[in-house]
GUNU-185514 format. One record per atom (N, C-alpha, C): x, y, z; residue in three letters; atom name; residue number from 0. Coordinates in nm, 2 decimals. Each point is the difference from the previous one (the first is absolute). Example, Ala and Ser with C-alpha at 12.3 -4.5 7.8 and 13.67 -1.06 7.14 Angstrom:
% residues 2
REC, 1.32, -0.57, 0.78, ALA, N, 0
REC, -0.09, 0.12, 0.00, ALA, CA, 0
REC, 0.09, 0.12, 0.00, ALA, C, 0
REC, -0.04, 0.11, -0.07, SER, N, 1
REC, 0.09, 0.11, 0.00, SER, CA, 1
REC, -0.08, 0.11, 0.08, SER, C, 1
***
This chain:
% residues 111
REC, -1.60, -2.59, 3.19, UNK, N, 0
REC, 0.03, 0.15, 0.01, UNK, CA, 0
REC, 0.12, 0.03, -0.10, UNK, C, 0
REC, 0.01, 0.08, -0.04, UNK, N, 1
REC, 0.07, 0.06, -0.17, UNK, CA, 1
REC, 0.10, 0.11, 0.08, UNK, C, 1
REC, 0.13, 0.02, -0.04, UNK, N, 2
REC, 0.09, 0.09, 0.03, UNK, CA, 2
REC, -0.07, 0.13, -0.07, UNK, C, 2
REC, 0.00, 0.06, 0.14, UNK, N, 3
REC, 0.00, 0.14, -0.06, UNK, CA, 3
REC, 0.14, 0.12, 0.00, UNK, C, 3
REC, -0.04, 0.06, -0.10, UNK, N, 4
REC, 0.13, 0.12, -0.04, UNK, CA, 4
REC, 0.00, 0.06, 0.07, UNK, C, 4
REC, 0.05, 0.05, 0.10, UNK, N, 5
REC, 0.00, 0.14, 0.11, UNK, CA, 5
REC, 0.12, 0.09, -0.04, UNK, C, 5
REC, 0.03, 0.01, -0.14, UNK, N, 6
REC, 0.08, 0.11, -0.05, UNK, CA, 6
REC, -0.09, 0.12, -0.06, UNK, C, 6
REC, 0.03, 0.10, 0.06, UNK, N, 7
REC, -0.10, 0.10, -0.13, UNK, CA, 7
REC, 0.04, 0.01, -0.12, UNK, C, 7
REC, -0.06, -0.01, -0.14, UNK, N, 8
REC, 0.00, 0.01, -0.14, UNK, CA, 8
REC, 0.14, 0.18, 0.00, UNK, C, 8
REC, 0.09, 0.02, -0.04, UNK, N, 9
REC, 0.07, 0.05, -0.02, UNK, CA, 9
REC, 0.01, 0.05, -0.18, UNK, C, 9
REC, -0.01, 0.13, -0.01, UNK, N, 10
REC, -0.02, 0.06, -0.11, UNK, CA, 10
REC, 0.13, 0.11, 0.01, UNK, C, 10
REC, 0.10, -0.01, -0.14, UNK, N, 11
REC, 0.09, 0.10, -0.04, UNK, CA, 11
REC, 0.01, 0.06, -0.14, UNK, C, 11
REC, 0.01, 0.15, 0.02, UNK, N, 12
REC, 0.01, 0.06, -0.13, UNK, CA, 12
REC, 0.10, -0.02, -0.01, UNK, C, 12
REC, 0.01, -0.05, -0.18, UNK, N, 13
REC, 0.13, 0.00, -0.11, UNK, CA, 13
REC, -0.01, 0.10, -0.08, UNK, C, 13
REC, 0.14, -0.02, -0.08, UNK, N, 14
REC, -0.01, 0.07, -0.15, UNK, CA, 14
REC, -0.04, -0.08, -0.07, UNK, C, 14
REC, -0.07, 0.05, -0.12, UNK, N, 15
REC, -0.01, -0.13, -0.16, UNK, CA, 15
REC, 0.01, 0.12, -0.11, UNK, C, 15
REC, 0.10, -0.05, -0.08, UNK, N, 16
REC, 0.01, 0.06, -0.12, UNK, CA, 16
REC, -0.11, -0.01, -0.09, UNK, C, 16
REC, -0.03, 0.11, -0.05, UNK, N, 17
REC, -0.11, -0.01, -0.13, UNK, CA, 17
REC, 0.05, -0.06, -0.15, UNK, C, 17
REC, -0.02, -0.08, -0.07, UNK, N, 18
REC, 0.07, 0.00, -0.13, UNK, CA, 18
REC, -0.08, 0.14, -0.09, UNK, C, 18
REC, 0.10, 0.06, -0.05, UNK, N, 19
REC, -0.03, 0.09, -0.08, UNK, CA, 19
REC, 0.03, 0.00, -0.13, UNK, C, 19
REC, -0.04, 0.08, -0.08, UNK, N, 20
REC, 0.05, -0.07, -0.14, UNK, CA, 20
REC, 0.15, 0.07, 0.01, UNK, C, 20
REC, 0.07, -0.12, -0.10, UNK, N, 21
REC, 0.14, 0.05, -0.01, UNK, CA, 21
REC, 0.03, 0.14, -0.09, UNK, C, 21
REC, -0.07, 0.03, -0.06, UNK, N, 22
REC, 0.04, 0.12, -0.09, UNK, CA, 22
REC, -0.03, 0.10, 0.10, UNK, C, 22
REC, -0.11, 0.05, 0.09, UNK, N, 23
REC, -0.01, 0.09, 0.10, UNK, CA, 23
REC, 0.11, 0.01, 0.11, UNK, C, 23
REC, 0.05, -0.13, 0.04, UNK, N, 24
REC, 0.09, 0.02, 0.10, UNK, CA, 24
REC, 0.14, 0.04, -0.09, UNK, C, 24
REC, 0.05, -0.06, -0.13, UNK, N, 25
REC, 0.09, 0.08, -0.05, UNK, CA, 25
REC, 0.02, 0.18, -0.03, UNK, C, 25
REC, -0.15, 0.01, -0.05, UNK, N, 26
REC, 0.04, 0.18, -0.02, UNK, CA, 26
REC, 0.00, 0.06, 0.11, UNK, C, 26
REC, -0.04, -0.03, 0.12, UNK, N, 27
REC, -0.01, 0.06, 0.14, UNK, CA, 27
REC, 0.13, -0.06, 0.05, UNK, C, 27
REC, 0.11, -0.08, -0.01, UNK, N, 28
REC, 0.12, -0.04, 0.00, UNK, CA, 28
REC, 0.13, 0.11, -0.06, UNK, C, 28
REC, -0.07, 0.01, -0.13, UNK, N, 29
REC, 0.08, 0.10, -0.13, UNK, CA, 29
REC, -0.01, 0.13, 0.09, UNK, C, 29
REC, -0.12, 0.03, 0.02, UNK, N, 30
REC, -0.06, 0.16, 0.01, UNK, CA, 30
REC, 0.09, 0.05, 0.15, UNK, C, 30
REC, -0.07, -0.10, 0.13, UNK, N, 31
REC, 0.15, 0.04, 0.08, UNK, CA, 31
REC, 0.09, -0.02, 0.04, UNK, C, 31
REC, 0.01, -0.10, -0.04, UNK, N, 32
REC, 0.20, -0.07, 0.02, UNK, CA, 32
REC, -0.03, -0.07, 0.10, UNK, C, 32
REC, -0.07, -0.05, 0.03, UNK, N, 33
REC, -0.07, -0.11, 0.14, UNK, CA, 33
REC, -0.11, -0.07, -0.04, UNK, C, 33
REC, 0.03, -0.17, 0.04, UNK, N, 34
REC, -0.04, -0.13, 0.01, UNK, CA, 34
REC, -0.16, 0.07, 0.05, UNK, C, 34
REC, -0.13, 0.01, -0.07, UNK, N, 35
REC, -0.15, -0.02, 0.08, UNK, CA, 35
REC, -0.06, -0.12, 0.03, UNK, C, 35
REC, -0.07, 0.02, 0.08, UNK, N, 36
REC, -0.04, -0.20, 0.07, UNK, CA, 36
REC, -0.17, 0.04, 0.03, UNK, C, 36
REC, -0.08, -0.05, -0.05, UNK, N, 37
REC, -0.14, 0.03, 0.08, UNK, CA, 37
REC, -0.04, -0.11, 0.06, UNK, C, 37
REC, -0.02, 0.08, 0.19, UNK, N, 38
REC, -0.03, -0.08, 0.06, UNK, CA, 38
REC, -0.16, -0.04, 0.09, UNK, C, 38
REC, 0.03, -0.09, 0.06, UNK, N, 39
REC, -0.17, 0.06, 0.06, UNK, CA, 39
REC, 0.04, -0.08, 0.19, UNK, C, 39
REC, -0.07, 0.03, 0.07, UNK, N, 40
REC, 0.02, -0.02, 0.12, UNK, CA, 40
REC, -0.10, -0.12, 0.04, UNK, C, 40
REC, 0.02, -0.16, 0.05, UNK, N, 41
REC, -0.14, -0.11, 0.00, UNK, CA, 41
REC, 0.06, -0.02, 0.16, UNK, C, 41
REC, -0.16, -0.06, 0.06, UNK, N, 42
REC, -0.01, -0.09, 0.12, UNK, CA, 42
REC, 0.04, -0.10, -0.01, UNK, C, 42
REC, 0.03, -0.09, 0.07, UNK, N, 43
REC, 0.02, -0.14, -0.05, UNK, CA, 43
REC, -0.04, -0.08, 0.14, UNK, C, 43
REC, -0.05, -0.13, 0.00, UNK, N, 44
REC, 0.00, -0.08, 0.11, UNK, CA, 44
REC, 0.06, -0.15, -0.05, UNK, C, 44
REC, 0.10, -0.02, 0.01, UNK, N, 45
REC, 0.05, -0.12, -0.01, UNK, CA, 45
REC, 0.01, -0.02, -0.16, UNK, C, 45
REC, 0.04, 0.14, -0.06, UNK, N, 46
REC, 0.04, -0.04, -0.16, UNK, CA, 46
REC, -0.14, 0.03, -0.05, UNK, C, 46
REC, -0.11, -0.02, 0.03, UNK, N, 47
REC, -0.14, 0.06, -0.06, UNK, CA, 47
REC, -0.01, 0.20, -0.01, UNK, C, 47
REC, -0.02, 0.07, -0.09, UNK, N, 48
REC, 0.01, 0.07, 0.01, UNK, CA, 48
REC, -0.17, 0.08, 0.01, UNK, C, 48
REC, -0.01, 0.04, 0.12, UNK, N, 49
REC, -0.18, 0.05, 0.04, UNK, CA, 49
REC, -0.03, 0.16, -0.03, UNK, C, 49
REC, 0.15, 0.01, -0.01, UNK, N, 50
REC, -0.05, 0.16, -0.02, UNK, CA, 50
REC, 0.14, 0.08, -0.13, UNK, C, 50
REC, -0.10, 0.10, -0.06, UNK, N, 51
REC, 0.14, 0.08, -0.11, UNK, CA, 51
REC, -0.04, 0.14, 0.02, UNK, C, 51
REC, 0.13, 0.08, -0.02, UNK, N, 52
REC, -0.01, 0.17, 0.00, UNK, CA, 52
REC, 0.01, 0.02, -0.17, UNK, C, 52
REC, -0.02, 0.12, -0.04, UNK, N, 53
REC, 0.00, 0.06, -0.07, UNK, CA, 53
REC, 0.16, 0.00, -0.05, UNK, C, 53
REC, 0.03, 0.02, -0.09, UNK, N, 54
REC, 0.12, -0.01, -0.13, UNK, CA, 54
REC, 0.10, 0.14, 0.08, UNK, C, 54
REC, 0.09, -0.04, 0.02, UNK, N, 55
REC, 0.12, 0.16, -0.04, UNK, CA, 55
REC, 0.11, -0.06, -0.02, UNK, C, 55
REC, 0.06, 0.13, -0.11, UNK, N, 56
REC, 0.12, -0.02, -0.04, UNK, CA, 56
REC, 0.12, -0.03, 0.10, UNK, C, 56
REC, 0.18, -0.04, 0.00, UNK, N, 57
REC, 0.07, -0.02, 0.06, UNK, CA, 57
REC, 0.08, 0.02, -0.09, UNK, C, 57
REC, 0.11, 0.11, -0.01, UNK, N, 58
REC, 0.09, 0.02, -0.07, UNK, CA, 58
REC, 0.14, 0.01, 0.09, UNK, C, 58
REC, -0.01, -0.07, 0.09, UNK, N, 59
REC, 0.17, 0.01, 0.12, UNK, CA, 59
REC, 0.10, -0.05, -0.09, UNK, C, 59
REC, 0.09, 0.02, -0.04, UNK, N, 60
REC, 0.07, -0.05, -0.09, UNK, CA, 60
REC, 0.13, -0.10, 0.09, UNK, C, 60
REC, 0.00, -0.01, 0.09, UNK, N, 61
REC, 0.09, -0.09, 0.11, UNK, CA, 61
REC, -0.11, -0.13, 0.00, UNK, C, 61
REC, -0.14, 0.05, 0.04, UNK, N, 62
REC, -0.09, -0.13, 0.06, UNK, CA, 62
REC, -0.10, 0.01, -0.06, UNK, C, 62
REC, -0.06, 0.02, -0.07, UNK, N, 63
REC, -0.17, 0.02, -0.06, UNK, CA, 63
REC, -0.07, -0.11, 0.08, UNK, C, 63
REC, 0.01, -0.13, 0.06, UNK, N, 64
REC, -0.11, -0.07, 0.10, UNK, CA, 64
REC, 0.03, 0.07, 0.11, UNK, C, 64
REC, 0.08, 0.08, 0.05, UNK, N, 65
REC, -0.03, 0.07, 0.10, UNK, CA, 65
REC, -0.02, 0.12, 0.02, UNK, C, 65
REC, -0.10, 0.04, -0.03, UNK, N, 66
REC, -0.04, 0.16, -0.08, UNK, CA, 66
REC, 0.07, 0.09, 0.15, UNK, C, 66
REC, -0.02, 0.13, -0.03, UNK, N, 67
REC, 0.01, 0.09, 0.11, UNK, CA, 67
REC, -0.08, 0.12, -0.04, UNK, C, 67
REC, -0.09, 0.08, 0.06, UNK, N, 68
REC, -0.03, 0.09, -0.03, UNK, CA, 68
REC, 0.01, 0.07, -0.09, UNK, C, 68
REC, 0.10, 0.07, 0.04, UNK, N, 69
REC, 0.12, 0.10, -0.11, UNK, CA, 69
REC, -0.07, -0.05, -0.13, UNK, C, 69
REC, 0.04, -0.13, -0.06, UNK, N, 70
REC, -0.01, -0.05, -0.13, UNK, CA, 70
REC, -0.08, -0.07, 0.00, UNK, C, 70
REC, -0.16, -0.03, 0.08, UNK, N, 71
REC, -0.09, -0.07, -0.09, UNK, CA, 71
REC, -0.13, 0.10, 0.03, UNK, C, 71
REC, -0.04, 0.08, -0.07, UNK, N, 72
REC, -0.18, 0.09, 0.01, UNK, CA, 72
REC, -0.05, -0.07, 0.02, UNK, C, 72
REC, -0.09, -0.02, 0.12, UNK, N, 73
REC, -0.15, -0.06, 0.01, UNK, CA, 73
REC, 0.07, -0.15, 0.09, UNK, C, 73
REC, 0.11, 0.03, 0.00, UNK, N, 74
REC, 0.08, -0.09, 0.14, UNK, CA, 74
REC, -0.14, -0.03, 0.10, UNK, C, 74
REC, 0.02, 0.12, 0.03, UNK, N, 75
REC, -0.08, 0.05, 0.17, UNK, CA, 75
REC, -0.15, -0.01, -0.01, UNK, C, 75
REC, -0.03, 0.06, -0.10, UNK, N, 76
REC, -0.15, -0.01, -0.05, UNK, CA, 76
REC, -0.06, -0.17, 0.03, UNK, C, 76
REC, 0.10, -0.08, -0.08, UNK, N, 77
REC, -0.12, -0.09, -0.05, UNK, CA, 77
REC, 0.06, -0.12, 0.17, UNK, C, 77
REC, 0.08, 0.04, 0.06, UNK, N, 78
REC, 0.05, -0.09, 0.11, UNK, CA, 78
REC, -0.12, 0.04, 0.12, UNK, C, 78
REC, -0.01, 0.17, 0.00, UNK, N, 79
REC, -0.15, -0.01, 0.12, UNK, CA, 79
REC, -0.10, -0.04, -0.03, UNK, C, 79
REC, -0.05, -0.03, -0.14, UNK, N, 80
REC, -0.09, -0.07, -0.06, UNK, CA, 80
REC, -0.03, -0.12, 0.02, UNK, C, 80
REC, 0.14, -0.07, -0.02, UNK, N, 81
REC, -0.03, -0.12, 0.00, UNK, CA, 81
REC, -0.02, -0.04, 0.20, UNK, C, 81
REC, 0.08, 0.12, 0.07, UNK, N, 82
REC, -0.05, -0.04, 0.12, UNK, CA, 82
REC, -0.07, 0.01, 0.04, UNK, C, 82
REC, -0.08, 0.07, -0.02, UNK, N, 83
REC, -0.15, 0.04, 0.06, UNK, CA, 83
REC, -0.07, -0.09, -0.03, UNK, C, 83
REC, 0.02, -0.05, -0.14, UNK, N, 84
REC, -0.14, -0.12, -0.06, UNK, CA, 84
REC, 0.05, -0.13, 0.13, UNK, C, 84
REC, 0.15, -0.03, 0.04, UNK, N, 85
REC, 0.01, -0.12, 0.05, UNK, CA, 85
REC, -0.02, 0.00, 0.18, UNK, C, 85
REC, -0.01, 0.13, 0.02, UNK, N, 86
REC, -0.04, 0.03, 0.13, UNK, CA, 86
REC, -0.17, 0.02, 0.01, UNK, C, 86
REC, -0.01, -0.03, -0.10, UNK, N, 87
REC, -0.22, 0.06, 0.05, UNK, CA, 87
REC, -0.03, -0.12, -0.03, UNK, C, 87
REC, 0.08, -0.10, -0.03, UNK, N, 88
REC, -0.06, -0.12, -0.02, UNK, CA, 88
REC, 0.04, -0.12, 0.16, UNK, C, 88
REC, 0.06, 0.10, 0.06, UNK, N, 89
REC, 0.03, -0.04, 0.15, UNK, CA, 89
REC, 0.13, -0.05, 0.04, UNK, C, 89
REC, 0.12, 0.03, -0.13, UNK, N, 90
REC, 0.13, -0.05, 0.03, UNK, CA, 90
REC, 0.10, 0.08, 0.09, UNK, C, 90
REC, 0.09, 0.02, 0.13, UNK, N, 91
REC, 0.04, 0.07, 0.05, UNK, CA, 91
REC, 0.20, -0.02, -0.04, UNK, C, 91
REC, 0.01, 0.12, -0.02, UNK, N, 92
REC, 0.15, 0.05, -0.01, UNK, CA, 92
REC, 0.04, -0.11, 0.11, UNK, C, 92
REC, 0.14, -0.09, 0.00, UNK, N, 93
REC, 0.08, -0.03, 0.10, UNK, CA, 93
REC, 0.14, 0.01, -0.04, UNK, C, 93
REC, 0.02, -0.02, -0.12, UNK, N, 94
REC, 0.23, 0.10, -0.03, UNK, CA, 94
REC, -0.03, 0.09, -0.14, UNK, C, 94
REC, 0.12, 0.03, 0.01, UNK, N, 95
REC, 0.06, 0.05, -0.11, UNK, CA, 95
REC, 0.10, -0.04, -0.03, UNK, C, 95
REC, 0.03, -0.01, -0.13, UNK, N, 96
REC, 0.13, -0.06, -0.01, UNK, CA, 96
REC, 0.09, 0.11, -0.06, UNK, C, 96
REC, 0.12, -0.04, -0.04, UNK, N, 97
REC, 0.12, 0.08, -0.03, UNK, CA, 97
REC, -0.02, 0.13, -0.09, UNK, C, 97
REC, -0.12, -0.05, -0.11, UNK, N, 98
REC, -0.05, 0.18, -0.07, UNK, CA, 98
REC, -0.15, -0.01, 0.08, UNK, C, 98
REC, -0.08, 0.14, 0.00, UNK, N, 99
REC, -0.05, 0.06, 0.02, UNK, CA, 99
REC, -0.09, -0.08, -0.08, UNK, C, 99
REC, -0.08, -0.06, -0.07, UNK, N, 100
REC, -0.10, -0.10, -0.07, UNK, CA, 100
REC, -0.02, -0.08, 0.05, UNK, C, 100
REC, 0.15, -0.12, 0.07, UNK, N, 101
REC, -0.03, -0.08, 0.03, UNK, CA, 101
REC, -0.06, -0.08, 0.10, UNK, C, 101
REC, -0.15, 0.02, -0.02, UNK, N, 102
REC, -0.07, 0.00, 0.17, UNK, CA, 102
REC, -0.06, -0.12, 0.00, UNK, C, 102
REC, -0.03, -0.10, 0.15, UNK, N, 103
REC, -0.04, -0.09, 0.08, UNK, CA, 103
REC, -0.15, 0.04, 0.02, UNK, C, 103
REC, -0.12, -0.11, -0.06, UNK, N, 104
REC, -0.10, 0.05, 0.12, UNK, CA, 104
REC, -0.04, -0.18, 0.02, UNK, C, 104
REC, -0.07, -0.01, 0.11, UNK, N, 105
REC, -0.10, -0.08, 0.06, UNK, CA, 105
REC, -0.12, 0.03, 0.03, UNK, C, 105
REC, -0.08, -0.07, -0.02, UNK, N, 106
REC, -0.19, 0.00, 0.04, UNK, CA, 106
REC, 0.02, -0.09, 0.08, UNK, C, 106
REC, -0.05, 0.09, 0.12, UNK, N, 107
REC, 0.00, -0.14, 0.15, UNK, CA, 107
REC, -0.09, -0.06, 0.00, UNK, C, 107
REC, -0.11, -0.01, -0.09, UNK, N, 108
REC, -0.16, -0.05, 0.01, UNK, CA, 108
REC, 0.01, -0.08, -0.09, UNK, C, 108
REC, 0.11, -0.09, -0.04, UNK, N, 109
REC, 0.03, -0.03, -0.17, UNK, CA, 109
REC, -0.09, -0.16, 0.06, UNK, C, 109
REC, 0.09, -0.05, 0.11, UNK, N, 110
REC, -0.07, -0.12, 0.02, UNK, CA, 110
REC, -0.09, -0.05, -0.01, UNK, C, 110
***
């Protein structure tokens, strides 16, 4: 008889920066006097990345990996996006962490 895992598989959204070309992120640097970062919002299970959101900007000029509202459009948009796709595939919410993105799920049926 073989050890079984009786942990549920554990899934957290990150940030990942987009590489963008360098001449775009300078004139958009020039144009408002603030650092732009394009980001995108991924699932991850143990460093595997199963799931990605859609691209938005982050122009915080304190933190750009840690966007905030205020300063990234399509923040909000593409974060219910990506939760909905990770919830209908049967993953349920269990934290949040320190920002508002950073969310915990488990699939209890993972086993």
């Amino acid at each position: 008889m073989g050890f079984m895992n009786t942990q549920p598989e554990m899934l957290r959204i990150e940030i990942e920066e987009l590489e963008v070309a360098r001449l775009a992120r300078m004139l958009t640097s020039l144009t408002t006097g603030v650092p732009n970062q394009t980001l995108r919002f991924v699932g991850r299970v143990d460093g595997e990345t199963r799931y990605t959101s859609g691209s938005f900007s982050s122009n915080h000029m304190f933190d750009p990996m840690n966007p905030d509202v205020a300063y990234a459009p399509r923040m909000t948009e593409n974060l219910a996006k990506i939760r909905e796709e990770i919830e209908a595939d049967g993953w349920v919410e269990t934290a949040q962490g320190a920002q508002s993105w950073a969310l915990a799920f488990v699939r209890p049926d993972s086993n």
